[in-house]
TORKOL-4160 file (C-alpha; in steps of 0.2 Angstrom, whole numbers, padded with zeros to 4 digits, m for minus):
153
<pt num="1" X="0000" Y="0000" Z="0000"/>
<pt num="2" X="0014" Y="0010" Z="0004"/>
<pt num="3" X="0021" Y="0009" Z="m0013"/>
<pt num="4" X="0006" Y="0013" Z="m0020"/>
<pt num="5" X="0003" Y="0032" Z="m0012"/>
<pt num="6" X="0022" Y="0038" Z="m0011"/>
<pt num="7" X="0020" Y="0041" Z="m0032"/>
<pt num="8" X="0004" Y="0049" Z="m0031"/>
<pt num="9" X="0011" Y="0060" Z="m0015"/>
<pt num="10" X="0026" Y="0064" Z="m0027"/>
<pt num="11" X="0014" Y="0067" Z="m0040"/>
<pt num="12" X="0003" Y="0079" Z="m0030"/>
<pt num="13" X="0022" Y="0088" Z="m0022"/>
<pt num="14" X="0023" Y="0092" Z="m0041"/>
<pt num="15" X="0008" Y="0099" Z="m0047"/>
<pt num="16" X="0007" Y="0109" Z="m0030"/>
<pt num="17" X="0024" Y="0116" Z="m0034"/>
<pt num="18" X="0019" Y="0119" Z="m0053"/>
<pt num="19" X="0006" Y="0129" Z="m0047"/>
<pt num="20" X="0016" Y="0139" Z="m0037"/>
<pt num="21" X="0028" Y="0142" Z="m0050"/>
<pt num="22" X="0013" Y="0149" Z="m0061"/>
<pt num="23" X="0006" Y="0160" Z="m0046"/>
<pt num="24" X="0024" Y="0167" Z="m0045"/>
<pt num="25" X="0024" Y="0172" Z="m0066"/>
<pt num="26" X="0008" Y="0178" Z="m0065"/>
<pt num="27" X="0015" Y="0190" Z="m0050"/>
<pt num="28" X="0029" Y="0195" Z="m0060"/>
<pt num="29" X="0019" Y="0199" Z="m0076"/>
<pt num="30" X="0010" Y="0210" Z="m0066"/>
<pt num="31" X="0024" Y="0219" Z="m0059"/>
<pt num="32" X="0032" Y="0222" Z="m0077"/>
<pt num="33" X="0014" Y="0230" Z="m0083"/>
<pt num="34" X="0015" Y="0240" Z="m0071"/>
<pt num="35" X="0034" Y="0244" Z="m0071"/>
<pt num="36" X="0031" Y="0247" Z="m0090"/>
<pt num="37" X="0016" Y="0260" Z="m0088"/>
<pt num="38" X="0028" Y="0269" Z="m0074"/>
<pt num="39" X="0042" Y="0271" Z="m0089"/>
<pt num="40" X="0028" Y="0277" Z="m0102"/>
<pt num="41" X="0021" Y="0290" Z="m0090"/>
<pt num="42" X="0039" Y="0297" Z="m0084"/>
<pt num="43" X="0042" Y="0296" Z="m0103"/>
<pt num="44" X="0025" Y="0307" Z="m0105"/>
<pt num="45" X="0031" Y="0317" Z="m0093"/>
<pt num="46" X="0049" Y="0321" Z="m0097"/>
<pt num="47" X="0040" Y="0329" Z="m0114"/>
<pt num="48" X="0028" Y="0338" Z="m0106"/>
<pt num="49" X="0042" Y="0347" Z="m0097"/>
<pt num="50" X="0051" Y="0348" Z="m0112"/>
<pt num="51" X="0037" Y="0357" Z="m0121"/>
<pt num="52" X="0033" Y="0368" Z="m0106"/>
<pt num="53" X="0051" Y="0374" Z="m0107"/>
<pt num="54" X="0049" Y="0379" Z="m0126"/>
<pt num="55" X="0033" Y="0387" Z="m0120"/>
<pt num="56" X="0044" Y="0395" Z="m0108"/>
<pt num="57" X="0060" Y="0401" Z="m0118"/>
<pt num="58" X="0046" Y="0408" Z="m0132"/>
<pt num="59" X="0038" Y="0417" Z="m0117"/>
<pt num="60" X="0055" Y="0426" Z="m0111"/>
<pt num="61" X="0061" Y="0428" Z="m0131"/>
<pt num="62" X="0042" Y="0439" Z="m0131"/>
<pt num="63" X="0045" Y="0448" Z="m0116"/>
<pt num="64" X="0062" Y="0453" Z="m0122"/>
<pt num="65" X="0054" Y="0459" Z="m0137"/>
<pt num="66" X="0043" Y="0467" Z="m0127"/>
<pt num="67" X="0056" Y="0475" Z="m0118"/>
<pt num="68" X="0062" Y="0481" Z="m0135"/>
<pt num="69" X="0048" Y="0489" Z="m0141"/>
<pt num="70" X="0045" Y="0499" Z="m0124"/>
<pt num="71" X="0063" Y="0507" Z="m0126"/>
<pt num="72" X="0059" Y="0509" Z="m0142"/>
<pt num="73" X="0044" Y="0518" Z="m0136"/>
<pt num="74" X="0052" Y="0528" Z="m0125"/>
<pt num="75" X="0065" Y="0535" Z="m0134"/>
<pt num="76" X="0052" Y="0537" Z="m0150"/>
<pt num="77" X="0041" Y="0548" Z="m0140"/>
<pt num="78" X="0057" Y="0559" Z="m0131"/>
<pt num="79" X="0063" Y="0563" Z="m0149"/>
<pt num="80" X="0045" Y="0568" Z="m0155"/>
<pt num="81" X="0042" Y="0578" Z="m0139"/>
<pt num="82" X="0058" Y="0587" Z="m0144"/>
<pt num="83" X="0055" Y="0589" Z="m0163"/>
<pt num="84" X="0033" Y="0589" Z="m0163"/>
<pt num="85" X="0026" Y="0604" Z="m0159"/>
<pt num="86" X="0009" Y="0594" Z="m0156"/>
<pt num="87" X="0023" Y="0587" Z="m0144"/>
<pt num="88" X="0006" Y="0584" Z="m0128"/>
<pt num="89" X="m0004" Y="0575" Z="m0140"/>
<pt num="90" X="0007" Y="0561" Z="m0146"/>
<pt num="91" X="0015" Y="0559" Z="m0128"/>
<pt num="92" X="m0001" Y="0557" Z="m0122"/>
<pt num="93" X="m0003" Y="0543" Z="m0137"/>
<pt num="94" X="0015" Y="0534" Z="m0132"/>
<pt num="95" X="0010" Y="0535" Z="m0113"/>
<pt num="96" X="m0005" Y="0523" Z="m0116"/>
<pt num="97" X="0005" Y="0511" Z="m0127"/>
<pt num="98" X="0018" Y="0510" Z="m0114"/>
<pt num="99" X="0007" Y="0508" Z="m0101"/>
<pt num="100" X="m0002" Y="0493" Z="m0112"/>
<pt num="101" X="0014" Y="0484" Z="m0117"/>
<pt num="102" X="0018" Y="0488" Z="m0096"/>
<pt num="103" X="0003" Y="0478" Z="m0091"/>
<pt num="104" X="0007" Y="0465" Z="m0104"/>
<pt num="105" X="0024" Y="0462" Z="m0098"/>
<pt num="106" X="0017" Y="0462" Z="m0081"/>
<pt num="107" X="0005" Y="0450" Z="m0086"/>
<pt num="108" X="0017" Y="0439" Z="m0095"/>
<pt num="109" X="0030" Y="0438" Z="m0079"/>
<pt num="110" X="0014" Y="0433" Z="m0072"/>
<pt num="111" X="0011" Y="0419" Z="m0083"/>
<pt num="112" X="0029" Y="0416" Z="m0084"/>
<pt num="113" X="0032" Y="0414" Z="m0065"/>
<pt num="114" X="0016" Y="0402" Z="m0064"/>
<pt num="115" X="0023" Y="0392" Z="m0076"/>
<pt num="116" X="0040" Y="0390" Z="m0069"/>
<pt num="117" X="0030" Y="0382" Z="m0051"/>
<pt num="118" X="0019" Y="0372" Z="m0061"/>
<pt num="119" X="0035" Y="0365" Z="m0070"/>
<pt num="120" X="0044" Y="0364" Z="m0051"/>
<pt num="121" X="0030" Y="0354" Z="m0044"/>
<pt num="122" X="0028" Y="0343" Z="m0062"/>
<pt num="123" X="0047" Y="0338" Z="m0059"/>
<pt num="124" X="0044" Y="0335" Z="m0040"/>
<pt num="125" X="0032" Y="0322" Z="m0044"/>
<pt num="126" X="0043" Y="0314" Z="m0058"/>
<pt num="127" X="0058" Y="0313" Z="m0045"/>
<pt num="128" X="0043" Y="0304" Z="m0033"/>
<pt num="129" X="0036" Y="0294" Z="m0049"/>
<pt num="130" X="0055" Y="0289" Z="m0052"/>
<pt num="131" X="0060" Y="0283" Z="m0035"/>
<pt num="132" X="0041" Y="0274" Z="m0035"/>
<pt num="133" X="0049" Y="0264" Z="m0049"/>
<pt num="134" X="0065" Y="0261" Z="m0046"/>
<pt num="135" X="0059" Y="0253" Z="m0029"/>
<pt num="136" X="0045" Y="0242" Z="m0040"/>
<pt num="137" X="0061" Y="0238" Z="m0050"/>
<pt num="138" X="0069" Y="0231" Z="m0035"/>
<pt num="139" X="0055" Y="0223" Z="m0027"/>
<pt num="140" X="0054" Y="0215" Z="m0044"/>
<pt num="141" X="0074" Y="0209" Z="m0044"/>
<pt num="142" X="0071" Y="0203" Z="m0027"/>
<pt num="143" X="0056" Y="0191" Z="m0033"/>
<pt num="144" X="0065" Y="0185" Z="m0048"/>
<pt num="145" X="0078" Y="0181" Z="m0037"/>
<pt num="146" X="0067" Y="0172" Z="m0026"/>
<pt num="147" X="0061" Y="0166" Z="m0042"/>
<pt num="148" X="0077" Y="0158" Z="m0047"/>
<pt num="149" X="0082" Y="0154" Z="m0029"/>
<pt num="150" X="0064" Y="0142" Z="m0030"/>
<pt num="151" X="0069" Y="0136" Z="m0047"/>
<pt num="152" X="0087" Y="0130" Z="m0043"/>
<pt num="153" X="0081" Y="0119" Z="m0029"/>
């Protein structure tokens, strides 16, 4: 009798352990999806700060123009005052383009400094998305290991 059960112990020692095997894929699989989908949204993010730093670089190129075209302004409107003898009214004209293009600038270092907290806050959470992977990656190694580990016995 004995004889008999020790092949079909042996026999369900196997599939129990084959099954155990599969759970541990399964688990892994699982892992790398999510691993993957972590790489594809840092990737994501990566050019979504790429783009908000061209955005960025155009806005400061505008403001300089900006800049530009208020000295511009400015210097325009003393020579006219000097040469015009209708010297009031086209002051008065330059006065409410400057202060326009001021309120623009304004607004635009406005827009500008917003920008530069949002891309602050967007990198701290990529630097917290990045550790949150590379502590999946190693909780990952450490079960292929474990994986190999079961395997080799």
């Amino acid at each position: 009798m004995s004889a008999r059960l020790l092949p079909i112990l042996n026999a369900v020692g196997c599939l129990v352990l084959a099954g155990l095997i599969l759970v541990q894929w399964h688990g892994g699989q699982t892992l790398e999806d999510q691993l993957r989908d972590a790489r594809e949204r840092a990737s994501q993010e990566t050019n979504a700060r790429i783009d908000a730093e061209k955005r960025v670089t155009r806005l400061q190129s505008d403001i300089d123009g900006l800049k530009a075209a208020i000295d511009a302004i400015r210097a325009a409107s003393e020579h006219d005052q000097q040469v015009a003898t209708d010297a009031g009214k086209l002051a008065t004209e330059k006065a409410t383009q400057n202060t326009a293009l001021a309120a623009g600038l304004v607004r635009a270092e406005e827009q500008l400094k917003l920008w530069e907290d949002a891309i602050k806050v967007r990198d701290d959470k990529l630097r917290e998305l990045n550790e949150s992977m590379v502590e999946t990656r190693k909780r990952l190694d450490e079960a292929v290991a474990k994986l190999k580990q079961a395997g080799a016995r």
